[in-house]
C-alpha positions as CSV (number, residue, x, y, z in Angstrom):
1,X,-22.3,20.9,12.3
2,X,-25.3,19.1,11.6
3,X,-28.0,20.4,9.1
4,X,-31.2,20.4,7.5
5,X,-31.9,20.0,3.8
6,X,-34.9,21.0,1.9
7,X,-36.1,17.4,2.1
8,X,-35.9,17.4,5.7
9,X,-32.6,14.9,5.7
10,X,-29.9,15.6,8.6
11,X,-26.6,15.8,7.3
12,X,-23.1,17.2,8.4
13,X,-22.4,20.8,6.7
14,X,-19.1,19.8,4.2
15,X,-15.3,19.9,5.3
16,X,-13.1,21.9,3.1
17,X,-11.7,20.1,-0.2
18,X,-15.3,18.2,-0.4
19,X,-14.1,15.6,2.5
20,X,-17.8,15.2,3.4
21,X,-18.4,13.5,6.8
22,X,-22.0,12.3,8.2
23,X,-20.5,9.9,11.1
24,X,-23.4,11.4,13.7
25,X,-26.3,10.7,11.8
26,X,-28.4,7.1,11.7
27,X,-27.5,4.4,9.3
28,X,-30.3,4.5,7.3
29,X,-29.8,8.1,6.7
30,X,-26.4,7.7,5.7
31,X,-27.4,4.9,3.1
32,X,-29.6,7.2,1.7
33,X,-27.4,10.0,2.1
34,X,-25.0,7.7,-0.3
35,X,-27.3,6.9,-2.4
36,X,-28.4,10.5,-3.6
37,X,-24.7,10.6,-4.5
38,X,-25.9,8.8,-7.8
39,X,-27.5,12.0,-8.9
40,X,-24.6,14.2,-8.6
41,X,-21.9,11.6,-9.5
42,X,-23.7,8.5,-11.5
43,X,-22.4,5.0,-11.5
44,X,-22.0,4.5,-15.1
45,X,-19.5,8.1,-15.2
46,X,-16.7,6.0,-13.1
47,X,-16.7,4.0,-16.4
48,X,-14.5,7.1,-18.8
49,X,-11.1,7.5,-19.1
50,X,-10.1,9.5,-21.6
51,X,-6.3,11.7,-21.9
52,X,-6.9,15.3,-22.0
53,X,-5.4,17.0,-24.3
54,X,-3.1,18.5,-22.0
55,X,-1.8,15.6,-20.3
56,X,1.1,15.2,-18.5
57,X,4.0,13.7,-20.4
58,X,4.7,10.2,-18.4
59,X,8.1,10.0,-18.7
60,X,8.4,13.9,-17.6
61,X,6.3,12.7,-14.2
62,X,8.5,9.5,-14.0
63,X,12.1,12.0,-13.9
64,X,9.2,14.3,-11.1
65,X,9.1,11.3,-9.3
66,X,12.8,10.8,-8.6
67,X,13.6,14.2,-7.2
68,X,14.8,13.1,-3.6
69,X,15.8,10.1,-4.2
70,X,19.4,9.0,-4.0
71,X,20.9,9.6,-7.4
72,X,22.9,6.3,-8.4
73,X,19.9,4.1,-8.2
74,X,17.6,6.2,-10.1
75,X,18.8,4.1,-13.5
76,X,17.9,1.0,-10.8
77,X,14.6,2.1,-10.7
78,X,13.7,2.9,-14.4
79,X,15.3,-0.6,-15.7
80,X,12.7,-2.4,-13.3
81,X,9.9,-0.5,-14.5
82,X,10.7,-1.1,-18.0
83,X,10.5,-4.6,-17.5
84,X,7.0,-5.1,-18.6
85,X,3.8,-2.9,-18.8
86,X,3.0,-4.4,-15.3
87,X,5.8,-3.2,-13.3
88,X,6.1,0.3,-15.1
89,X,2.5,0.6,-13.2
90,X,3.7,-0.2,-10.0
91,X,6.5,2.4,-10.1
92,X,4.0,4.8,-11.7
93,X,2.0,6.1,-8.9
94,X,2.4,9.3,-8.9
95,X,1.4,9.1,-13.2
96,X,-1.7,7.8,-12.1
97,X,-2.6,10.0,-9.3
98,X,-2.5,12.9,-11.8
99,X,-4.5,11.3,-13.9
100,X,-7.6,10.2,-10.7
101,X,-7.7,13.8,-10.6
102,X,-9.6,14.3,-13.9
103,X,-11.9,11.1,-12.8
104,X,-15.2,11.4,-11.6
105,X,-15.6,11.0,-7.5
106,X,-18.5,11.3,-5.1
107,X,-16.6,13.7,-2.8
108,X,-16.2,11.5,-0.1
109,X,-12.7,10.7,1.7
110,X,-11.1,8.1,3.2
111,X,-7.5,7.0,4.3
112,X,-6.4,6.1,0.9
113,X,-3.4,3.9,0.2
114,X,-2.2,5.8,-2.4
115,X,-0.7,3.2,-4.1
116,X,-3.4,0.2,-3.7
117,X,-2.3,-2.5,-6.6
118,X,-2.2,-6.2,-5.9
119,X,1.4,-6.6,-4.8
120,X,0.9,-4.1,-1.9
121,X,-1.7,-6.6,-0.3
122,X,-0.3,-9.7,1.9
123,X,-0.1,-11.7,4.8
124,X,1.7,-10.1,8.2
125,X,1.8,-11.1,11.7
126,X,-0.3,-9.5,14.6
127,X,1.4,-9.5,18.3
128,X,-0.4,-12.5,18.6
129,X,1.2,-14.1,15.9
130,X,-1.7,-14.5,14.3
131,X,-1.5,-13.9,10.3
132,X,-4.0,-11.3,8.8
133,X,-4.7,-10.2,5.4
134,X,-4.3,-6.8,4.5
135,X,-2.7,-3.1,2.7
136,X,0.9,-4.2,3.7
137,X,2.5,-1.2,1.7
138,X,1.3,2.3,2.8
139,X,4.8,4.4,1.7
140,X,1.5,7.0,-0.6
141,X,-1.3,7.3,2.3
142,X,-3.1,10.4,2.8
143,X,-6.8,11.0,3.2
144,X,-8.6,10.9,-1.0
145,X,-11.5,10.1,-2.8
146,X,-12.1,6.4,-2.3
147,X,-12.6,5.4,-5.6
148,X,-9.0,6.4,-6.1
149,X,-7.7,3.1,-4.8
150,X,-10.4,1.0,-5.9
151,X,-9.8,2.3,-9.4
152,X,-5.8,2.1,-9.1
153,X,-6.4,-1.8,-7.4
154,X,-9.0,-2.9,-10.6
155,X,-7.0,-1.1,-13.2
156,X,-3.4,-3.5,-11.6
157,X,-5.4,-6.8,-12.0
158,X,-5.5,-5.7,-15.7
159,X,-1.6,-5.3,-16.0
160,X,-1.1,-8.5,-13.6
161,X,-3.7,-10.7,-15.7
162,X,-2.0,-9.6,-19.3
163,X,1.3,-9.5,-17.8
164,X,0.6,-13.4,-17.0
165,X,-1.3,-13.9,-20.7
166,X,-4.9,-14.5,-19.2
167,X,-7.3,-14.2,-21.7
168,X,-9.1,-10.9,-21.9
169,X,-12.6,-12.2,-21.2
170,X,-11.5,-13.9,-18.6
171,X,-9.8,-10.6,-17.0
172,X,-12.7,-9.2,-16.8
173,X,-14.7,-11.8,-14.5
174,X,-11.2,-11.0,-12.2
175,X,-12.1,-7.7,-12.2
176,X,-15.4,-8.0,-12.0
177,X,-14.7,-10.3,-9.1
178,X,-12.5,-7.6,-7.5
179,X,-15.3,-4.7,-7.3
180,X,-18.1,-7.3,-6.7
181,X,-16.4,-8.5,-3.7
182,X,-15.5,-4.7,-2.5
183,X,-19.0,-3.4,-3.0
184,X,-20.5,-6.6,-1.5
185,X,-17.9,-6.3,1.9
186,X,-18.3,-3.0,2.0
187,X,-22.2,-3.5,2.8
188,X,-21.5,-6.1,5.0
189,X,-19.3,-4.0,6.9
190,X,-21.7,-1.1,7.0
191,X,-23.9,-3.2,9.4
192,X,-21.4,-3.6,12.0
193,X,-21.4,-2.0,15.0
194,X,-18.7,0.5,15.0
195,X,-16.4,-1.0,17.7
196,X,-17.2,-4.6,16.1
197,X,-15.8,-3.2,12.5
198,X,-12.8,-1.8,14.5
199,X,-11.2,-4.9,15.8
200,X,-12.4,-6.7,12.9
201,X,-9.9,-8.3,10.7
202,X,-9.5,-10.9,7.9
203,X,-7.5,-13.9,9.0
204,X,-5.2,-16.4,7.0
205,X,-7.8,-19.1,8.0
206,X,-10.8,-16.6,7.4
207,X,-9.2,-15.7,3.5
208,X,-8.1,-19.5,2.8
209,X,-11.3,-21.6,3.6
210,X,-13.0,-19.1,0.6
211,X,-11.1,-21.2,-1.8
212,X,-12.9,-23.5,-3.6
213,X,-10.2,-25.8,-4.7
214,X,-8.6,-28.2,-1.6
215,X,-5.5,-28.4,-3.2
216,X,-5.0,-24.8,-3.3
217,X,-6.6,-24.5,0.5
218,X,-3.9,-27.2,1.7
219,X,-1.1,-25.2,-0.1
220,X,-2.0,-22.3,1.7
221,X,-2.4,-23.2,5.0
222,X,1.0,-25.3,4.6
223,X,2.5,-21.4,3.7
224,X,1.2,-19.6,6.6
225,X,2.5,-22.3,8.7
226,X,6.2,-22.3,6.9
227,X,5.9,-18.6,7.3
228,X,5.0,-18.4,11.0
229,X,8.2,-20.7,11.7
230,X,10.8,-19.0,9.4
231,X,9.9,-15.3,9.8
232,X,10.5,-14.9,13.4
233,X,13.9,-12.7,14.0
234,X,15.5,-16.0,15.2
235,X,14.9,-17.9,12.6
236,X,15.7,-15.2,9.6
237,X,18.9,-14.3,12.1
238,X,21.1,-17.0,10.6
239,X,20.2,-15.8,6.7
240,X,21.2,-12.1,6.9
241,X,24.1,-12.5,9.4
242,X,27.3,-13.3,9.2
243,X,30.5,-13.9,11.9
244,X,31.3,-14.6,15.0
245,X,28.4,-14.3,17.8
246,X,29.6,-11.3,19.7
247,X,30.2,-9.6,16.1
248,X,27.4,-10.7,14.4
249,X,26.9,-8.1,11.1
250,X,24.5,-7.9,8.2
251,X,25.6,-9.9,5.2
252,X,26.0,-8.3,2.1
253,X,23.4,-9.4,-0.5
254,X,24.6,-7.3,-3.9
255,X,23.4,-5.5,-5.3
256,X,20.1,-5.4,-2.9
257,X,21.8,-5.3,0.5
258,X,25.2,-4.0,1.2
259,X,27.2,-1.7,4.0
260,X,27.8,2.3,3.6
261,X,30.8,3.3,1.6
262,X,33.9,3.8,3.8
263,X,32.0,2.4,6.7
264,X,33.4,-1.2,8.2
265,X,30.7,-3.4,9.0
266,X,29.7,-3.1,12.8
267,X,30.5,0.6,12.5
268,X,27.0,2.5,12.3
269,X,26.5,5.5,10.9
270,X,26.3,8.8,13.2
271,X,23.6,9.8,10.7
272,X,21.9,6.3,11.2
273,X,22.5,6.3,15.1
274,X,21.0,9.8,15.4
275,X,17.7,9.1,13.2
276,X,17.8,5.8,15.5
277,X,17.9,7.8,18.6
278,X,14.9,10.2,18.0
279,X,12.9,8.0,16.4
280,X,12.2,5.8,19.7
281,X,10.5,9.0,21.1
282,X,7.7,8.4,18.7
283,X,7.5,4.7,20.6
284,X,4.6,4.2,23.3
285,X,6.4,4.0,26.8
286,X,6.0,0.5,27.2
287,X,7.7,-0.3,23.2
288,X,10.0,1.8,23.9
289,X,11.3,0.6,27.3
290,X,10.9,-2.8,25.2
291,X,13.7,-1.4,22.5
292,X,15.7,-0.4,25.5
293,X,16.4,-3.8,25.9
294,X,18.4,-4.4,22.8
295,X,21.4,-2.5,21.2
296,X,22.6,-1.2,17.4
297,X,25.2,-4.4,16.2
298,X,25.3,-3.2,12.4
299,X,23.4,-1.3,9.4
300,X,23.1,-1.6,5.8
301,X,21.9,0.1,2.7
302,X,18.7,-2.3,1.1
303,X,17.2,-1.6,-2.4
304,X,13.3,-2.4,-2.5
305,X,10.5,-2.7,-4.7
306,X,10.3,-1.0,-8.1
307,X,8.2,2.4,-6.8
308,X,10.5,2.5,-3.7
309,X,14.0,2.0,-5.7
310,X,16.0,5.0,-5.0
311,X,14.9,6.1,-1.7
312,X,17.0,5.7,1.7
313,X,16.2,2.4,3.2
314,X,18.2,0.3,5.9
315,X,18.6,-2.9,7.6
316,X,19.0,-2.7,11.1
317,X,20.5,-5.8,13.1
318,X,19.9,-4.8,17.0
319,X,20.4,-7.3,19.9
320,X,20.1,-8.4,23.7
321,X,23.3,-9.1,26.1
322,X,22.3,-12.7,25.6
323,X,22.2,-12.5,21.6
324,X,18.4,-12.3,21.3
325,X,18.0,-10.5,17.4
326,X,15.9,-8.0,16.4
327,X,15.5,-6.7,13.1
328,X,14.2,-2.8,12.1
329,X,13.8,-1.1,8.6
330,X,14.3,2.5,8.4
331,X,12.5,3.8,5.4
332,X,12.5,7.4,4.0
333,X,9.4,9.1,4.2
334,X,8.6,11.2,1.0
335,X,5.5,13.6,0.4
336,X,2.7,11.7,-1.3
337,X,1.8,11.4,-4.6
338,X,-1.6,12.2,-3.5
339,X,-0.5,15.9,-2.2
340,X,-0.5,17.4,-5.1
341,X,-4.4,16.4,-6.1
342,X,-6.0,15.5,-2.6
343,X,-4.3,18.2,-0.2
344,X,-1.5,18.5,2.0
345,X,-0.9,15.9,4.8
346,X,-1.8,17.5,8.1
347,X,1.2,15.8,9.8
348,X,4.8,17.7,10.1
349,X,6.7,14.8,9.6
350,X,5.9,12.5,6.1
351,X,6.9,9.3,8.5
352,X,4.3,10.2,11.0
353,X,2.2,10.4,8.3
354,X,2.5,7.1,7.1
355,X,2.4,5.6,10.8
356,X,-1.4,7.3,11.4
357,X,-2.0,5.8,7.7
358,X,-0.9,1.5,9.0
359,X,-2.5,2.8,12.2
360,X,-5.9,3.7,10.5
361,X,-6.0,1.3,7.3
362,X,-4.4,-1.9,9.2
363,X,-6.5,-3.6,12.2
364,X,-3.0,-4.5,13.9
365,X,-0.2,-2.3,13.5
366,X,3.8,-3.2,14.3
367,X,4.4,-2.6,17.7
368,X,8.0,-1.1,16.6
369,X,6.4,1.0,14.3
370,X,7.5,4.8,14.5
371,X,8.6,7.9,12.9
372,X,11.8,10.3,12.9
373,X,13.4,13.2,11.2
374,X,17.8,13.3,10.4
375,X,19.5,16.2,10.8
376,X,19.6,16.8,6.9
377,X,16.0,17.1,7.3
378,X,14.9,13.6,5.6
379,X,11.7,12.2,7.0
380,X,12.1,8.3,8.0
381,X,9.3,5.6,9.6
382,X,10.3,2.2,10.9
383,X,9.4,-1.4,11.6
384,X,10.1,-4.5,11.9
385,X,11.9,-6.3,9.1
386,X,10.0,-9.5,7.8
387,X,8.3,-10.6,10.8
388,X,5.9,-13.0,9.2
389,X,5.4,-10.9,6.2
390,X,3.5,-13.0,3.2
391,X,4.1,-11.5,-0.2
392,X,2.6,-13.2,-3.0
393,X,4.1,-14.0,-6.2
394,X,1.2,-12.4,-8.5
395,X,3.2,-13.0,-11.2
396,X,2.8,-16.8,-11.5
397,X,-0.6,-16.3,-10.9
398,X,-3.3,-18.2,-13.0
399,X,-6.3,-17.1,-13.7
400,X,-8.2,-19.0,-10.7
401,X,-5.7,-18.0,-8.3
402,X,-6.2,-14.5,-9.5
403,X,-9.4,-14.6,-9.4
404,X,-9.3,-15.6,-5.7
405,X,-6.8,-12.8,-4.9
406,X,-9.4,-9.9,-6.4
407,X,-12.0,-11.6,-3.8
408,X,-9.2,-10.9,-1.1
409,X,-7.7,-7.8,-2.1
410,X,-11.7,-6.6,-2.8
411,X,-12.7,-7.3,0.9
412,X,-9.0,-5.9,2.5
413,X,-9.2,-3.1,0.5
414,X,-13.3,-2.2,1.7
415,X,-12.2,-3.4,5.5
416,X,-9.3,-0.5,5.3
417,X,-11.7,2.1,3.7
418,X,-14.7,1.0,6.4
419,X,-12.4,1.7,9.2
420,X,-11.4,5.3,8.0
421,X,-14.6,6.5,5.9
422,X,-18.3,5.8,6.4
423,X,-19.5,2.2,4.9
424,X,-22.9,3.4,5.3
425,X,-22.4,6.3,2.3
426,X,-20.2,4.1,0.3
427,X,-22.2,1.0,0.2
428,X,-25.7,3.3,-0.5
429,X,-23.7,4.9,-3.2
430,X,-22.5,1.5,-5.5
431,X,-26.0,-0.2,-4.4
432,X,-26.8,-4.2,-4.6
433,X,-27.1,-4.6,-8.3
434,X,-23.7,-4.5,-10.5
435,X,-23.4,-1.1,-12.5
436,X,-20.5,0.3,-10.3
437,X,-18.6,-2.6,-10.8
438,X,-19.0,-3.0,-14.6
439,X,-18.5,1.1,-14.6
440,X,-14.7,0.3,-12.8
441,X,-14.1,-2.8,-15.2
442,X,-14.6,-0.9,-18.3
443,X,-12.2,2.1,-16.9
444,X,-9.7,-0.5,-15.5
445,X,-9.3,-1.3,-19.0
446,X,-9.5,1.7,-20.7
447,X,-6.8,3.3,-18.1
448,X,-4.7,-0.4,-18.7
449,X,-4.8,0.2,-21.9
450,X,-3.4,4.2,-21.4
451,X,-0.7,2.7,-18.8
452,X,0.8,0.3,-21.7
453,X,1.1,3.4,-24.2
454,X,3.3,5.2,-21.1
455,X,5.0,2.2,-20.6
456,X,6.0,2.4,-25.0
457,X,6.8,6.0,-23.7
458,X,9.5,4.8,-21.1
459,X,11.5,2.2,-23.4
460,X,11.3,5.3,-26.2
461,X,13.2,7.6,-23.6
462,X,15.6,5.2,-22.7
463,X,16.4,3.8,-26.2
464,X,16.6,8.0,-27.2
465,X,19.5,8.1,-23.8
466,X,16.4,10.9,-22.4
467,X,16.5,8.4,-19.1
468,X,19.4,6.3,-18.3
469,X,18.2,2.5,-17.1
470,X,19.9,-0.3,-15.4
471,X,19.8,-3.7,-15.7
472,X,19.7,-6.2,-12.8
């Protein structure tokens, strides 16, 4: 409902949880309306981060964080985040969601990632086969404060940049470059008409011609064009397969890809076959009539990422009569980190959850994409399996190319928020001049600085035998 304030502004009475909402109300006003914000929640207060003195123990949220998941690759997933300081943050989400909740925020929601640091941003494919820039891992969303993920992305170029020995001065202007360009797309994208900002989306050519360099802008459009050729399911077919063409079966890849214990490959699961069967009733009548067209050949276990390690995740090799491949991922669906701190999901089903969060945060969304429950009760979402799928290796980064990706990551990262939130509020809020960004810099620091001390924390358990780690 819309109401009146004292000072004669029209605004939308409050949700519950603070997830304010002034969508039917006049850009201007809503600027404003952001702006105001500053008085209740100042710029410069997004700049503390300081432990309570009852913090959460971090290696006691790390064990937290592995109830569910399946038990002999737990040791997996603590020996890849003890690594380095920089990928003990990416498996640490849940660590630094408990901590956002003791941060400052203006009350306003959006659809956050959950888990927005710089290797969950790349390059996928559109039905078009076009490539677009964007959130490409959404396993964490649910509807938070925004500053959440701006906070968790700023905080990652920190770990990245010290991981690869930039020089500290010069990890700021990257961070700095990463809330400049977020504050600065945000405005930009507060302008556009709504249905404009809905289709609107940043392409490969769009995100390589803001390179300065022409070396760099010929290396990447040489990239996009390898990847368009080799990510198609015919041409990744012959990589991951293996035998004769009627019995084509996944390869194993060990330890990252291998076939059920005590099941031949070919064989598929019943559990897999059921969880297969339900989940094309998520499908729109037209995809799923499209999935009709192809058949289960084989299934195998695959271990991913270093957040993700120890949770139920599957190759599936489908094809056509005439041999025509198609690739799916089944992916368990756990409850957010965010739950805990930003609410409950409003969806039944944690894999439907994530599916409204691609659907919400990406402009284009897999057309295979889709949710299921197994009889055991496990949540699981699909998609396709590396259908032009850019992931960038961050960690070779130097400092220009890092700075570059903040710029990127900035602008993907405000596009996703625009489309789910209210760019108006936001960009009034951080204003044109730069005290919200050196406000984020100084905390992306400050919490960097708190994620290396966990990360002492993690190699202390393990050395004590608390945790048990494995070593790739």
């Amino acid at each position: 409902m819309i109401t009146e304030t004292e000072s004669g502004m029209m605004v939308e009475t409050p949700l519950p949880e603070s997830k304010l909402t002034f969508h039917h109300v006049s850009h201007e006003e809503r600027h404003q309306i952001g702006k105001k914000m500053r008085e209740t929640c100042p710029r410069e207060s997004h700049a503390i981060w300081k432990a309570p003195k009852d913090r959460h123990d971090p290696v006691d949220l790390i064990i937290e964080s592995n109830k569910g998941r399946i038990a002999e690759l737990v040791p997996l997933r603590h020996g890849r985040m003890s690594v380095s300081p920089f990928t003990f943050y990416r498996g640490a989400a849940l660590n630094m969601a408990a901590d956002l909740v003791n941060t400052p925020n203006t009350g306003i929601y959006v659809q956050a990632c959950g888990d927005a640091h710089l290797s969950n941003f790349g390059g996928f494919a559109t039905p078009e086969r076009n490539v677009i820039f964007s959130i490409n891992d959404l396993d964490e969303t649910l509807p938070a404060p925004w500053e959440w993920d701006l906070k968790r992305l700023s905080a990652s170029f920190v770990a990245a940049s010290r991981n690869n020995h930039i020089a500290e001065s010069d990890i700021r202007d990257i961070v700095l470059n990463c809330t400049k360009s977020y504050r600065e797309n945000m405005a930009d994208f507060s302008k556009m008409k709504i249905m404009e900002l809905w289709n609107y989306s940043l392409t490969a050519e769009m995100m390589i011609s803001k390179l300065k360099d022409p070396k760099m802008i010929k290396e990447g459009f040489k990239r996009v064009e390898k990847e368009k050729g080799r990510s198609r399911a015919e041409e990744i077919f012959p990589e991951i397969v293996d035998g004769p063409q009627k019995t084509k079966v996944i390869k194993d890849e060990l330890p990252l890809i291998y076939h059920f214990e005590k099941i031949v490959p070919g064989q598929i699961n019943p559990v897999v076959a059921e969880v297969f069967e339900n989940y094309s009733d998520s499908l729109s009548a037209g995809h799923k009539s499209l999935l009709d067209r192809f058949k289960i050949k084989d299934v195998a276990i695959k271990v991913v990422g270093v957040g993700s390690v120890g949770t139920a995740c599957w190759v599936i090799l489908l094809m056509t009569g005439d041999g025509e491949p198609l690739f799916l991922q089944a992916k368990q669906a756990r409850k957010s980190v965010l739950e805990a701190y930003a609410g409950n999901s409003v969806f039944p089903n944690h894999g439907q959850r994530i599916v409204n969060g691609y659907r919400l945060m990406q402009p284009y969304s897999d057309p295979f994409l889709g949710w299921t429950e197994g009889a055991n009760g496990m949540h699981y979402f699909l998609r396709q399996l590396r259908d032009i799928k850019i992931k960038m290796k961050v960690e070779e980064f130097d400092k220009n190319k890092l700075n570059h990706f903040a710029d990127w990551c900035g602008q993907a990262l405000a596009l996703s928020h625009a489309r789910s939130g209210d760019a108006a509020v936001l960009s009034g809020y951080m204003g044109k001049s730069d005290v919200f960004d050196q406000a984020i810099a100084d905390f992306s620091f400050a919490y960097a600085n708190q994620n290396e001390k966990d990360f002492a924390g993690l190699k202390r358990a393990i050395k004590s035998g608390k945790i048990e780690a494995k070593y790739e």
